[in-house]
Structures are given as C-alpha cells and as structure tokens.
C-alpha positions in Angstrom: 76.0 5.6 17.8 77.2 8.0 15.2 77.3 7.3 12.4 73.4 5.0 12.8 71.8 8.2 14.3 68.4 7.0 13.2 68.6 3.5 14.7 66.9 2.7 18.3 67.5 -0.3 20.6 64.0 -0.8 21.1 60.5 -0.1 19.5 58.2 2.7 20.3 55.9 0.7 21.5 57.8 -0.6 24.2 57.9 2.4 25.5 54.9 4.3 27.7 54.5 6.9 30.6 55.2 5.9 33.8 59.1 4.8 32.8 62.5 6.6 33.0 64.7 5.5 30.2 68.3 6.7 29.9 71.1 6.7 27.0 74.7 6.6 27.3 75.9 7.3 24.0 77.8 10.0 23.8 77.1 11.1 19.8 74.4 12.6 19.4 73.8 13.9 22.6 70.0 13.6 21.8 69.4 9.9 20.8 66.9 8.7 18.8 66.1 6.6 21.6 65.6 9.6 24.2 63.5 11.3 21.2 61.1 8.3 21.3 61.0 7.9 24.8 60.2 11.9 25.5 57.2 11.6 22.4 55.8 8.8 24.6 55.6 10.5 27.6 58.5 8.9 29.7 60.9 10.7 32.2 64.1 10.6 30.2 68.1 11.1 31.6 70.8 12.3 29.4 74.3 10.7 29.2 76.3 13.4 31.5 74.5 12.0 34.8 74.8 8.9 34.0 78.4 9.6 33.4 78.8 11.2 36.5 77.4 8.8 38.3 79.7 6.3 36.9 83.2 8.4 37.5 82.2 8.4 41.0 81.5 4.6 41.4 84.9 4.6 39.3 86.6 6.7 41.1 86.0 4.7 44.3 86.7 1.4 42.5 89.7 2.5 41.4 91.0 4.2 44.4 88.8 2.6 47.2 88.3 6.6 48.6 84.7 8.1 48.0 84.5 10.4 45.2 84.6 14.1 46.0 81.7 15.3 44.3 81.8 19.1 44.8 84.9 19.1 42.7 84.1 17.3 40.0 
C-alpha cells in the first residue's frame, strides 16, 4: 500500500452499516480503506487477526498438525 496511502479499492459508497470489512495490508496499519469503512458505520478488522488467522491455516498446511494457538 505504502507508498499510495490515500488510495482505496473501493468507493465510499459501497460501503454501509451492517458489513464487516477487513485490510490486509501491512503499511499503514490504518488503511484508508478501514478509515472509510469505520466513517460509514461498518464493523472493521485489522491486519494482525487476519494474519493470525492465516499462520494457523499455514501452519497446518504446511505441517498437516493443528496450529498451537496459545503459543503463538
């Protein structure tokens, strides 16, 4: 994302209460897009659960054991 820090995938008007939208960019931390989404009154998820969520899948994919999540 960095350096385009002011660009969005999508338009504010796609976006409305009622929706969860997510970003997996890692730079900014704050996206443009999650700024949007929070002004228009959606449930927003930053990058770090997302990448959690993905090393575990990962992790299993990789390994074929489930993840232990209390250590990582």
């Amino acid at each position: 994302m960095y350096p385009g820090v002011d660009a969005a995938p999508i338009a504010p008007s796609a976006l409305h209460g009622g929706i969860t939208v997510f970003d997996t960019i890692y730079n900014p931390a704050s996206t443009k897009l999650l700024t949007m989404a929070k002004q228009a009154g959606c449930k927003t998820q930053k990058r770090p659960s997302h990448a959690f969520i993905s090393g575990l899948a990962s992790f299993k994919l990789w390994t074929g054991v489930e993840a232990p999540e209390d250590i990582f």
